[in-house]
N, C-alpha and C positions, 0 to 999 in steps of 0.2 A: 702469494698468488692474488691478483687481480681479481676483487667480489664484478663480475660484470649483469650480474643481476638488475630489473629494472625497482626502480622504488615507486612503491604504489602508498598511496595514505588512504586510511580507512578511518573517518570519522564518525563515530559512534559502534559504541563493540560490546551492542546485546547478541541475541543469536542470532542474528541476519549477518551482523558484522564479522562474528566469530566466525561464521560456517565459510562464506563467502572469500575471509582472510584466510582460513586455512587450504581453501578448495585451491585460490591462488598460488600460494608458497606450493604448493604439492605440484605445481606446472613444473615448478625448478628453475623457472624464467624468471621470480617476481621474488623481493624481500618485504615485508608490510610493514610498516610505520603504523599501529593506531593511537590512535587518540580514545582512552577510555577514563570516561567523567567518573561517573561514581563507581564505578568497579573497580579503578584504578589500582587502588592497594593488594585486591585481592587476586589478581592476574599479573600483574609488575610480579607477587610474590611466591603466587603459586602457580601461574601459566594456566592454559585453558586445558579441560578435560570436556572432549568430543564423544559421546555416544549416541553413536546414528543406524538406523538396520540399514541402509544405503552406504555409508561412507566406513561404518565400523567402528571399535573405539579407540580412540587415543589421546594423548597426552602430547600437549603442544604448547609453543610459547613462541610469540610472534618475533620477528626479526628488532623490533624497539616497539615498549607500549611507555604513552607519554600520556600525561596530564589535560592537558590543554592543544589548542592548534596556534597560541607563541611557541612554544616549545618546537612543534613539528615546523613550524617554518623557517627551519634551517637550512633549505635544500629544497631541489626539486621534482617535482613528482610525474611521473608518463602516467599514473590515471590519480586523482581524488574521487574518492568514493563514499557519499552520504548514506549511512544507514540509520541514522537517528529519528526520532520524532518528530513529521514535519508539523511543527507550530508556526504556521505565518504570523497570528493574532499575538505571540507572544514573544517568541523568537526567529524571526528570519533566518532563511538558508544560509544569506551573504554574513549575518551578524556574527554565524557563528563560526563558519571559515574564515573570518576574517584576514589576518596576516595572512592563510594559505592563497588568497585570491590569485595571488598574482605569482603562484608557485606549478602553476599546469597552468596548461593551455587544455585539459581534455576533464570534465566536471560530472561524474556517475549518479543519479540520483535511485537509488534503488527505496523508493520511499510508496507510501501509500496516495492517494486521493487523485485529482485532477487540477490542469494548471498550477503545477508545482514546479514547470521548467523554465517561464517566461522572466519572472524577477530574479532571478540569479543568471540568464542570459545578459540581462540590462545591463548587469556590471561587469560583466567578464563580453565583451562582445567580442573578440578576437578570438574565445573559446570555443570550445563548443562541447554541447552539454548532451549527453548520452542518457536517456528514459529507460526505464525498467519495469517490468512488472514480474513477479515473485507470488510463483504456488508453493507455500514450501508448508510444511509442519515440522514445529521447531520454538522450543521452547529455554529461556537463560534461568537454570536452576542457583540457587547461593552462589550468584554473581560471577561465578566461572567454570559453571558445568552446562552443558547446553545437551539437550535429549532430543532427538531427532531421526523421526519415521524415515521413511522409503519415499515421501513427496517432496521434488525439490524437481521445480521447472522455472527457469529464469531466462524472459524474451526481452532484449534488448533492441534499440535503435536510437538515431540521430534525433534530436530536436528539429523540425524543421517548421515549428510556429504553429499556430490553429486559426481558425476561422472565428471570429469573433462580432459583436455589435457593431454599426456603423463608425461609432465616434473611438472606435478603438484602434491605435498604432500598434501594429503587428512586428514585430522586435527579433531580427534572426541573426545568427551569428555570419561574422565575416570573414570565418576560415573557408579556404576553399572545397569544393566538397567533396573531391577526390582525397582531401588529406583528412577531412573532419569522418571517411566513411573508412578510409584506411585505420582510424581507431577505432571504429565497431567492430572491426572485424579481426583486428589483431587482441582487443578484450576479449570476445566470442573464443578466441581459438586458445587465449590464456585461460578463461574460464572449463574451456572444454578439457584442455591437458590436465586439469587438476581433477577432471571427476564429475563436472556438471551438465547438467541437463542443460546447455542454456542455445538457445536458437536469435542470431541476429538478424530483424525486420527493416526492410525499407521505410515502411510508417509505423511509427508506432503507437498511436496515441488510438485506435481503433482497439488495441488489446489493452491499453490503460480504462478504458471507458468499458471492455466487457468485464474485466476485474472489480470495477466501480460500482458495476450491475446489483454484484455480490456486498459489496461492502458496505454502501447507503442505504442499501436495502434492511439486511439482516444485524449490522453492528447495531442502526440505529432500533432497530426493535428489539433486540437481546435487551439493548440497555434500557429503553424504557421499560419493557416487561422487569429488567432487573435478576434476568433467568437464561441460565447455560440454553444452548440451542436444546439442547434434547428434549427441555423443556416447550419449545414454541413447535417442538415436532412431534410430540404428542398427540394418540390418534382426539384426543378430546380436546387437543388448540387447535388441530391443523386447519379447519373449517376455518376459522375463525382469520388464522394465521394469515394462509397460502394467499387468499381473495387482497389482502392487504398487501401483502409482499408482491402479488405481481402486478397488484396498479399502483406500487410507486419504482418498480423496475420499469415499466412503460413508463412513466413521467420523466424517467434517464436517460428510456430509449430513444421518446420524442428529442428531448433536447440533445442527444447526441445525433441527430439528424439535422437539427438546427444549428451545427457549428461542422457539417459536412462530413458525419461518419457516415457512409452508406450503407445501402443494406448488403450488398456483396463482403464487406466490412467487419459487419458487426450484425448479422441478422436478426432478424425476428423473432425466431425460433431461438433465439439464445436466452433468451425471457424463460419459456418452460425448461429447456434444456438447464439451466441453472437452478430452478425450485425444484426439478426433480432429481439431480445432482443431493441439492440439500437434502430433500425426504431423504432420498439411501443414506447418508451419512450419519442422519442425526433421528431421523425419526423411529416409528416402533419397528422389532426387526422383522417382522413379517415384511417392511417396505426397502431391506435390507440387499446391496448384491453379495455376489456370493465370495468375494473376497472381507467383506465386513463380517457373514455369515463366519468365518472360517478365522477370527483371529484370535488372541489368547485375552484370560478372563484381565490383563491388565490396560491393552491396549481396549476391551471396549471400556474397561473403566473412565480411563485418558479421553475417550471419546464421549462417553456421556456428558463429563464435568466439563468440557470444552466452551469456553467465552470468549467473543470476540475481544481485542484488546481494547475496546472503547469501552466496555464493558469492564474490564479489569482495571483500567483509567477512572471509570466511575465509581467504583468500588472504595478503589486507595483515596478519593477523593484529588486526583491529577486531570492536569488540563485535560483533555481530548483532543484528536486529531480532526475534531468537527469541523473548520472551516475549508480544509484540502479534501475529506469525503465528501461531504453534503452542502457547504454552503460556496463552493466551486461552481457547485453543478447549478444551485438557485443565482447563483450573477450572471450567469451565460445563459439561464432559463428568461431574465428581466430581461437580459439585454436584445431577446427577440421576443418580446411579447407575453411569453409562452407563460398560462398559467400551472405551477406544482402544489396541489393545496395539501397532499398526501409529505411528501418531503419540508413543502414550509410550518407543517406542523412541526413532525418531528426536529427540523433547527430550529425551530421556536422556544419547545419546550425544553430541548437539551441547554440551548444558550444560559437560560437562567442557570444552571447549575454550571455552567461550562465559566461563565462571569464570576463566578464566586470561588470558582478552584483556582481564576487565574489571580485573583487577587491577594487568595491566602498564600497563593507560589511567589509573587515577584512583591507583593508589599503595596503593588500602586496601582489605580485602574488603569484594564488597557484599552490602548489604542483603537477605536473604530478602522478596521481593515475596509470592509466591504462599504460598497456605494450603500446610500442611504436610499435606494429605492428598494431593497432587502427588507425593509417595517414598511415598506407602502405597498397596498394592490391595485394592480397594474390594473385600466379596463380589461375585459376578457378579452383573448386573444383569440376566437373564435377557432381554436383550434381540438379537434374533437377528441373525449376523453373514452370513445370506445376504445378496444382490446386491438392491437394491432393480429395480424395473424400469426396463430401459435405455433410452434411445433406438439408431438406425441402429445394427446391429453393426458395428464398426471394420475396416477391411482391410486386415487384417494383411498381413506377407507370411508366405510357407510357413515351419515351423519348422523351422532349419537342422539335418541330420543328423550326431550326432558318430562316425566311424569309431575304433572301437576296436584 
């Protein structure tokens, strides 16, 4: 009998790649090709083990797991799906799909940061390249068991370019857009059959920037404080914390207004709406809601020890995803003026450590990615570093008194 299944490739198969490969196959429409690097051996021999309070547990082994993307580019694929580490400063998207480039015509990037769509459009321009952005908790235990809560919300839409600096060429794909949307929405509707939260957007780079909010924010302070969130949530940090974390989410916000996020978009009040989000999750539990209040002694364990992966990257001593969170947002901040001196710290100080793990990784110095006006300061851009309007003011607790 005839396999009339579509073949989908999934390149990189930690727990984004696993969940999402599996969510697929379970549609009953989709076989999965991945491609897993360093886990390879141990899923090729023992297949993945899923434990999820959402999806439940099971025992799964993808339709082929390969080595490499030579291997995979035997054939061709109705989606390619990146779920790896985007290092532009070290390894490019295109470098690493290589041979697959020209095996889809439809290119998934379910990755973290901003402007991670434009240089893999460059090369593939007949493609077209579908954005993601991912709520999910979910963690790749001994390389092939993946643990995973009840949070899994995955918004998808088209690339269709951003707004950028004067001297910049704007690069969009030249499939037509009846057929480049009839992929969003036939992923969306594969994504849904198997079991997922996932909602496809007409724009979507306004939900990549409110996710961003979150991530240049609080990954880069985890990592220089060098301390699981619980810790920067602290009634005895928070003072200290919250005041920092929301003037360098305004310094996000300004610049996503400077490259045309609006405020119907992406509002205002998504700044407090996100620190107070944080407080419940991670701070003392009197700031707790009442589903946090109510979970069992191992989930708030899991919740306390909780670090961002920049964090976890800083740790093992591995690259970071520093250039696609934070030093994204500082080249589209230059290229309008706009001064971030809260953000160009923190890529400042992370770079130095961020240079030294890429050298110990590949052997050679790397490549300067970003324009060289990233170490220069711009004249002021007179543009005002008050508080834009908040949403709910936050509840705090009382500021702790130091006796002298």
């Amino acid at each position: 009998m005839t396999d009339t299944r579509q073949d989908v490739l999934i390149v990189g198969f930690g727990a984004v790649g696993i969940l999402y490969g599996w969510v697929l196959e379970q549609s009953g429409s989709v076989r999965v090709t991945a491609v897993a690097r360093s886990n390879y051996k141990a899923i090729h021999e023992q297949g993945v083990q899923l434990e999820s309070a959402k999806f439940g547990k099971h025992a799964w082994q993808p339709y082929r797991v390969l080595q490499d993307t030579h291997q995979a580019a035997d054939r061709d694929y109705k989606y390619i799906i990146c779920t790896f580490k985007h290092l532009p400063d070290i390894n490019p998207t295109k470098d690493i799909l290589g041979p697959c480039l020209h095996r889809s015509n439809c290119f998934v990037l379910l990755q973290n940061g901003i402007g991670i769509e434009e240089p893999l459009q460059a090369v593939v321009p007949n493609a077209t390249v579908i954005s993601g952005a991912i709520w999910i908790g979910a963690n790749l235990n001994d390389s092939r068991r993946v643990v995973h809560n009840d949070l899994e919300q995955l918004v998808i839409g088209r690339f269709k370019g951003e707004k950028r600096g004067p001297n910049h060429q704007t690069i969009l794909s030249q499939m037509p857009e009846a057929d480049a949307d009839k992929l969003v929405e036939e992923l969306a509707q594969l994504l849904r059959g198997g079991g997922s939260n996932t909602k496809d957007v007409s724009n979507i780079q306004p939900v990549r920037w409110k996710k961003n909010l979150w991530n240049a924010t609080f990954s880069t302070l985890s990592t220089l404080a060098g301390e699981p969130m619980s810790q920067l949530m602290r009634d005895e940090n928070v003072h200290f914390v919250i005041p920092i974390a929301r003037r360098t989410m305004l310094e996000i916000l300004f610049t996503a207004r400077t490259v045309g996020i609006k405020e119907e978009e992406l509002p205002a009040a998504a700044v407090d709406e996100q620190l107070s989000i944080t407080l419940e999750q991670f701070g003392d539990i009197q700031h707790a809601n009442e589903q946090r209040r109510g979970e069992d002694d191992e989930a708030a364990a899991g919740r306390a020890a909780f670090k961002p992966s920049m964090l976890i990257d800083y740790e093992n001593a591995r690259p970071m995803e520093l250039q696609c969170i934070v030093g994204s947002i500082l080249q589209r901040a230059r290229e309008f003026g706009l001064e971030t001196p809260r953000l160009d710290l923190a890529y400042s100080v992370l770079s130095v450590k961020q240079r030294k793990f890429v050298e110990s990784s590949t052997h050679h110095k790397p490549t300067a990615r970003m324009s060289t006006e990233l170490a220069q300061r711009f004249a002021r851009s007179g543009v005002s570093d008050s508080p834009v309007p908040s949403g709910t003011p936050l509840n705090l607790p009382p500021t702790p008194t130091t006796k002298v």
